[in-house]
C-alpha positions in Angstrom: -183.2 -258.5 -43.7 -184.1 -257.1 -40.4 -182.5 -254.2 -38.7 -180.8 -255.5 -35.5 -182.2 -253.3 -32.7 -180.5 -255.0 -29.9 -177.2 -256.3 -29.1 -175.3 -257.2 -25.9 -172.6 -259.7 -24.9 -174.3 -260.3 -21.9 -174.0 -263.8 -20.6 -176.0 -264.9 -17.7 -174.3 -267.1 -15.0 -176.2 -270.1 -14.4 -174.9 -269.9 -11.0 -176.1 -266.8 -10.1 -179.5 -266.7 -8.3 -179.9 -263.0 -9.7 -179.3 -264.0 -13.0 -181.6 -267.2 -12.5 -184.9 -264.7 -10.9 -184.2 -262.2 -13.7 -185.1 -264.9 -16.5 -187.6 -266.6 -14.3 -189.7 -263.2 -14.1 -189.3 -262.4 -17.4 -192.3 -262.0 -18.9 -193.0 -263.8 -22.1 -193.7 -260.4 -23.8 -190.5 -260.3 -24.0 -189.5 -263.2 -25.9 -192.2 -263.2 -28.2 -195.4 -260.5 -29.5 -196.8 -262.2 -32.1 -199.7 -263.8 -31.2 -199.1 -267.2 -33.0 -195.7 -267.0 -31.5 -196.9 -266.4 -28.0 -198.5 -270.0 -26.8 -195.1 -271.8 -28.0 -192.7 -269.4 -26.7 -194.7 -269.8 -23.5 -194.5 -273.6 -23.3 -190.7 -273.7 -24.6 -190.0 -270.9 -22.2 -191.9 -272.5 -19.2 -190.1 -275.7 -19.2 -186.7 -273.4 -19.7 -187.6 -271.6 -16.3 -187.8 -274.5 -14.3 -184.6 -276.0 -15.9 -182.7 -273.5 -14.7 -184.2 -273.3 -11.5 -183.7 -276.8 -11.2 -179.7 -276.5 -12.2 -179.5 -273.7 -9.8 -180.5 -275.3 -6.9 -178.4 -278.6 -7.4 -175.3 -276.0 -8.2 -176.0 -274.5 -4.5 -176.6 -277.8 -3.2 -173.4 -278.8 -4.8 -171.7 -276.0 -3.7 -172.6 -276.4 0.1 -171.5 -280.1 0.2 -167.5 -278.8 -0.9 
């Protein structure tokens, strides 16, 4: 078993368009070192990013119509 190095009970608000920019900048690096880890974190992560860019512009657009 690993040593846990890291722990928070950070959640990020999917409403938040700071939250949203912080994980969309994110780089990859920080998911993921290992080189055979890196392409698929990369394409799992890339299709992540523009999810929740997506979802956070239809909860704006949402938001605006109430």
């Amino acid at each position: 078993m690993g040593e846990t190095l890291f722990t928070s009970t950070y959640t990020p608000d999917p409403k938040s368009a700071l939250d949203v920019l912080a994980f969309v900048l994110t780089p990859v690096a920080a998911f993921a070192s290992d080189p055979d880890e890196l392409e698929a974190v990369t394409e799992l992560l890339g299709a992540a990013k523009a999810e929740a860019i997506e979802r956070w512009q239809l909860m704006r657009s949402e938001a605006k119509r109430d």
